[in-house]
DOKOL-798643 format. One record per residue (C-alpha): residue in three letters; residue number from 1; x, y, z. Coordinates in nm, 4 decimals. Layout:
+------+-----+----------+----------+----------+
! type ! seq !       c1 !       c2 !       c3 !
+------+-----+----------+----------+----------+
!  ALA ! NUM !        X !        Y !        Z !
...
+------+-----+----------+----------+----------+
// end
This chain:
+------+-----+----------+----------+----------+
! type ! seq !       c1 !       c2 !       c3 !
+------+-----+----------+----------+----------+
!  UNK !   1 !  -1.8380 !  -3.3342 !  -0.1854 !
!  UNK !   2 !  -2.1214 !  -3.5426 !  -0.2930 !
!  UNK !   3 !  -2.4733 !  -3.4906 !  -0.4426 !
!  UNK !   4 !  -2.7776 !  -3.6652 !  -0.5040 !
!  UNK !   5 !  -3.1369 !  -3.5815 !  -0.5943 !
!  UNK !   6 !  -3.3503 !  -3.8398 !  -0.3877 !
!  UNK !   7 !  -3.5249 !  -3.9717 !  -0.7372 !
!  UNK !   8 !  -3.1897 !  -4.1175 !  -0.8544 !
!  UNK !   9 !  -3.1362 !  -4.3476 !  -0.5218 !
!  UNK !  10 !  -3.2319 !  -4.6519 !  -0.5676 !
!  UNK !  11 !  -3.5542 !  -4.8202 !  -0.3557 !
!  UNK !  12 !  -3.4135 !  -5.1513 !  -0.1418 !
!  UNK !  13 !  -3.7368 !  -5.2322 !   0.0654 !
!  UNK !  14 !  -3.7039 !  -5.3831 !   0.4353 !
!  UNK !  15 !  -3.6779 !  -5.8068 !   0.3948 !
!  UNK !  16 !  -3.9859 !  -5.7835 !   0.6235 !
!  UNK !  17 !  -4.1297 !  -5.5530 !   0.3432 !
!  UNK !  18 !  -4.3133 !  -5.3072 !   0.6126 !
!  UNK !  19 !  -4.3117 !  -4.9899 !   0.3833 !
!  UNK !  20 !  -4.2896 !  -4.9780 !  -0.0172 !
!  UNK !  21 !  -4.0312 !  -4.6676 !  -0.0612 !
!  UNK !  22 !  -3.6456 !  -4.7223 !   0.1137 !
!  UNK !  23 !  -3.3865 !  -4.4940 !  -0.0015 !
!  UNK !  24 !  -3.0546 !  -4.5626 !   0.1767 !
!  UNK !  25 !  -2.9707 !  -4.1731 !   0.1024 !
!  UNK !  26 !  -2.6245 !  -4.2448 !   0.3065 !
!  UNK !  27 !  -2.4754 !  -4.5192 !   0.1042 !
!  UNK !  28 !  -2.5120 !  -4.3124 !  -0.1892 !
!  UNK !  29 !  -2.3544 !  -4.0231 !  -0.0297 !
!  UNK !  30 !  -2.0956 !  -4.2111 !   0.1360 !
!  UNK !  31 !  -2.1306 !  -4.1050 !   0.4920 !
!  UNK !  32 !  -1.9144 !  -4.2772 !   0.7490 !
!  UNK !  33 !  -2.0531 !  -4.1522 !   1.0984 !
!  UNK !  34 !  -2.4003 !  -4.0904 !   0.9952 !
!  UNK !  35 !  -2.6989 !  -4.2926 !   0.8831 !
!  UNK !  36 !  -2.9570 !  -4.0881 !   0.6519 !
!  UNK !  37 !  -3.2268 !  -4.2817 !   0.4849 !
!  UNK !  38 !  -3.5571 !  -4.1414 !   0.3006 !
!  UNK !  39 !  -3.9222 !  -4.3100 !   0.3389 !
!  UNK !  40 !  -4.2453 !  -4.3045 !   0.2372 !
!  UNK !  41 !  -4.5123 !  -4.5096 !   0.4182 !
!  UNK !  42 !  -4.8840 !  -4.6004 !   0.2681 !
!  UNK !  43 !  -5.1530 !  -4.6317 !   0.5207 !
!  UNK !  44 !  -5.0016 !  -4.9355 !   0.7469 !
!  UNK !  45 !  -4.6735 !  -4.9471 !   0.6754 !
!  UNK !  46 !  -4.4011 !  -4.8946 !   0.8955 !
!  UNK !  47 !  -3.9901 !  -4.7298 !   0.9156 !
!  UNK !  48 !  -3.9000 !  -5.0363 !   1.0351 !
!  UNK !  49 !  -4.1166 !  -5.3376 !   1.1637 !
!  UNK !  50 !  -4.1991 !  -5.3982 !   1.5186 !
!  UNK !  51 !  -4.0514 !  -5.2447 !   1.8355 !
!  UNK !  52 !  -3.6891 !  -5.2643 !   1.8491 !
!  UNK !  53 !  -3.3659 !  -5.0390 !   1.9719 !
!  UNK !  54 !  -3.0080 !  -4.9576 !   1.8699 !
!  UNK !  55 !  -2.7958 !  -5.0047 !   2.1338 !
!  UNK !  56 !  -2.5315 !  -4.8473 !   1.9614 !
!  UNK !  57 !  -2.7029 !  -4.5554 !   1.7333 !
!  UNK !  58 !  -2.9183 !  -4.2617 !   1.8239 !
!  UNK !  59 !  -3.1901 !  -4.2096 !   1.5933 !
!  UNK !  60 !  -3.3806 !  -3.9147 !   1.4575 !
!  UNK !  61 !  -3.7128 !  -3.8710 !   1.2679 !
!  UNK !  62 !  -3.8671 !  -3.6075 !   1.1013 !
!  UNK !  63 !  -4.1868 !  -3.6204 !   0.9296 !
!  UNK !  64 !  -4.1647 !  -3.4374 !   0.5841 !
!  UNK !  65 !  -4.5471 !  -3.4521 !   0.5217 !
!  UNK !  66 !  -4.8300 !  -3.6375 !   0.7008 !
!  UNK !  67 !  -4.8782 !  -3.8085 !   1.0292 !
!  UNK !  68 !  -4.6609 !  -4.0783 !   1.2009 !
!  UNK !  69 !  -4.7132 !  -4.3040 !   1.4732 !
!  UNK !  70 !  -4.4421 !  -4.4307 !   1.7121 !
!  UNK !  71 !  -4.4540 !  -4.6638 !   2.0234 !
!  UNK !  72 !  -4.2227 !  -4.5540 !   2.2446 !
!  UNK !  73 !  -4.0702 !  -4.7877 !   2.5078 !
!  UNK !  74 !  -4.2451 !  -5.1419 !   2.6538 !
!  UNK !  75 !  -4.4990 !  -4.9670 !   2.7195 !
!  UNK !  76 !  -4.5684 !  -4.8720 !   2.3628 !
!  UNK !  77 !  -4.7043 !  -4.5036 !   2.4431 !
!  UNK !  78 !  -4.8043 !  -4.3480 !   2.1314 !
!  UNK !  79 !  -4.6663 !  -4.0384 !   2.0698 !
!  UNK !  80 !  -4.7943 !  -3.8649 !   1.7670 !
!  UNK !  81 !  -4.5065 !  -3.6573 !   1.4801 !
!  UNK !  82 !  -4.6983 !  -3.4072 !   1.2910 !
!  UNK !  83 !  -4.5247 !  -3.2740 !   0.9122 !
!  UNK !  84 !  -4.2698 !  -3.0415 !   1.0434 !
!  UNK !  85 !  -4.2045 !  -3.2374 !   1.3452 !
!  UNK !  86 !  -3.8589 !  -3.4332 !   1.5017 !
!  UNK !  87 !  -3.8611 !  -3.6986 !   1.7146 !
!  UNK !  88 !  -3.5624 !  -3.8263 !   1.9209 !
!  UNK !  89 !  -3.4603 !  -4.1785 !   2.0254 !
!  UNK !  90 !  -3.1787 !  -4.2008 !   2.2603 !
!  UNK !  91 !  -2.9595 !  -4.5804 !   2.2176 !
!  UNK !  92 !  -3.1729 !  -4.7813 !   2.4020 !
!  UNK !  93 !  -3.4836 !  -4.7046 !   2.3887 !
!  UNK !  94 !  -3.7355 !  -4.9386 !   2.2463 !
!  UNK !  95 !  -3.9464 !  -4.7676 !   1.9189 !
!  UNK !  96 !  -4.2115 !  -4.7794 !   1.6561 !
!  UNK !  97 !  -4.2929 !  -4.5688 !   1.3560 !
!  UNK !  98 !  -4.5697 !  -4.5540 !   1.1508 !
!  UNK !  99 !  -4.8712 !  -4.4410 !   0.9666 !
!  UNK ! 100 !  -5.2415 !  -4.5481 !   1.0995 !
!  UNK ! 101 !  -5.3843 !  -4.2596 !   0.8467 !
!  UNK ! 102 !  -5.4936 !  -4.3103 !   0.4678 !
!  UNK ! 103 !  -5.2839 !  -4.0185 !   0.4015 !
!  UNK ! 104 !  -4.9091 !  -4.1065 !   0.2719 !
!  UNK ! 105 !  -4.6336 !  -4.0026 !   0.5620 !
!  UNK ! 106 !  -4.2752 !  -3.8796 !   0.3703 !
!  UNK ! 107 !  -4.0072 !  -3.8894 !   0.6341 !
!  UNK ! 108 !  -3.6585 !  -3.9444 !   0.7152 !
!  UNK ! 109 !  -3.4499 !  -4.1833 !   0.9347 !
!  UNK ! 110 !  -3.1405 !  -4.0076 !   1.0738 !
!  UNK ! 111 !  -2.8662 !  -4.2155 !   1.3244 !
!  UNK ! 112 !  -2.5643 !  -4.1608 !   1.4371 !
!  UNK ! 113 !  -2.2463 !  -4.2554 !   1.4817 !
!  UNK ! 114 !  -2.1743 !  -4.4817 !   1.1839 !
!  UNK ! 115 !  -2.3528 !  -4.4872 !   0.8666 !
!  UNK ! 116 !  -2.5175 !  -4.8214 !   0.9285 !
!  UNK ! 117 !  -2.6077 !  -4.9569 !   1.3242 !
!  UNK ! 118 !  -2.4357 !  -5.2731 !   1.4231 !
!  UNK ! 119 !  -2.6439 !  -5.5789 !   1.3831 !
!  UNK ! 120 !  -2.5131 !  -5.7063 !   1.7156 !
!  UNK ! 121 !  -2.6492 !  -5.4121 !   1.8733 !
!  UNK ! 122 !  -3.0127 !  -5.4448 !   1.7427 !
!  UNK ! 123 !  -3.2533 !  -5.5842 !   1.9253 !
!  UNK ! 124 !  -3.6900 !  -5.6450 !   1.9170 !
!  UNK ! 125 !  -3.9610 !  -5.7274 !   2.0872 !
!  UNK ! 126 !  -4.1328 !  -6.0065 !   1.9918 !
!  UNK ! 127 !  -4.3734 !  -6.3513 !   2.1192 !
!  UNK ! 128 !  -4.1320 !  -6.6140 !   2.2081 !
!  UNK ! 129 !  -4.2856 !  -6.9459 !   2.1845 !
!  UNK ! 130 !  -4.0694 !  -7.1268 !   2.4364 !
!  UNK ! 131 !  -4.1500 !  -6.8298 !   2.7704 !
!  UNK ! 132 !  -4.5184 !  -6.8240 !   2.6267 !
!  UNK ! 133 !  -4.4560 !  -6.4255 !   2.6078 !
!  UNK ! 134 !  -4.3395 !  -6.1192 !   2.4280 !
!  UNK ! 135 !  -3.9737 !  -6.0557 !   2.5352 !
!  UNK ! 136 !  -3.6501 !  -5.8645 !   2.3998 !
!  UNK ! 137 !  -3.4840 !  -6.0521 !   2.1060 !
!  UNK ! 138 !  -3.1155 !  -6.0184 !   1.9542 !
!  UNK ! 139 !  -3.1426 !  -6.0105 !   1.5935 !
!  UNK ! 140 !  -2.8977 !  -6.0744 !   1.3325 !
!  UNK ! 141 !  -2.9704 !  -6.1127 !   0.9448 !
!  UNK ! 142 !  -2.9252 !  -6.4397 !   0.8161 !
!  UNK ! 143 !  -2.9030 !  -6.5626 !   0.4470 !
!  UNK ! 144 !  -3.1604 !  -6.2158 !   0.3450 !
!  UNK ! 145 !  -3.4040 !  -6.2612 !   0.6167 !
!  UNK ! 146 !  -3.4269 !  -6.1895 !   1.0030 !
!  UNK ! 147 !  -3.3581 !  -6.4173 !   1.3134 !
!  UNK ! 148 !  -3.4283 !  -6.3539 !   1.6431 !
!  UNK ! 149 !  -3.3201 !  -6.5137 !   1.9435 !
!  UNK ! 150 !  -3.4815 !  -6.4716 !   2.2989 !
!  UNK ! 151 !  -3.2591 !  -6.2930 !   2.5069 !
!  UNK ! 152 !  -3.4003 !  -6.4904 !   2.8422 !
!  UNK ! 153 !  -3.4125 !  -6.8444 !   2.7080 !
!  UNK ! 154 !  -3.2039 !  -6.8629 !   2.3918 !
!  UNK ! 155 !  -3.5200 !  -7.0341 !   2.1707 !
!  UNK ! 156 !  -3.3954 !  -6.9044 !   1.7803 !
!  UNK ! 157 !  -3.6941 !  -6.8457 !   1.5783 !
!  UNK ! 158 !  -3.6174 !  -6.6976 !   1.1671 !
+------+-----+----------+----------+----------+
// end
């Protein structure tokens, strides 16, 4: 059995720094087949960057207090999460969460299976320079920063 209050996990911020407040609730619990991770996101600031998908995790949301934002697949409908509210995201399916209000948004990150999602299994959407276009990226992390590589033409951008 293990117990934490969510003041005594420590903060670790995305590298892209997209929200202020990341605790990786999980780690300090020790899960093995479950990710669980705590947020809190200023006006702007996002769960997790731009519009990616775990290919190998399905991932839950819920919205402790205010109002999220997410994109949901290429073509980035926006589906709104009220406090009180869930939101699913099945492996594979492109999403974006975050707050367009002036009001802070507390929420959680849930995923399963595993504790953390596979880097090799992560992918975004982003402009590649080289097909003069957004397309779908791999990502892997790289000396404490992102780098993406197109999935169509290979061109590596960090």
């Amino acid at each position: 059995m293990e117990k934490v209050a969510i003041d005594a996990v420590d903060n670790e911020r995305n590298p892209m720094k997209v929200h202020s407040v990341r605790k990786p609730v999980s780690r300090v619990l020790g899960t093995e087949h479950f990710a669980m991770n705590y947020f809190e996101l200023e006006a702007g600031e996002s769960f997790s960057g731009g519009l990616h998908r775990h290919n190998d995790q399905e991932e839950v949301f819920y919205v402790e207090s205010g109002t999220a934002t997410f994109e949901v697949g290429l073509d980035r409908e926006e589906v709104v999460v009220e406090a009180g509210e869930l939101i699913r995201f099945p492996p594979g399916e492109f999403q974006k969460g975050y707050n367009d209000g002036e009001a802070t948004v507390e929420g959680w990150a849930l995923g399963a299976p595993g504790a953390m999602h596979d880097w090799d299994e992560l992918q975004s959407r982003a402009y590649c320079p080289e097909c003069e276009d957004e397309k779908t990226h791999d990502m892997a992390f790289v000396e404490e920063s992102f780098e993406l590589t197109c999935t169509e033409c290979g061109t590596t951008q960090g």
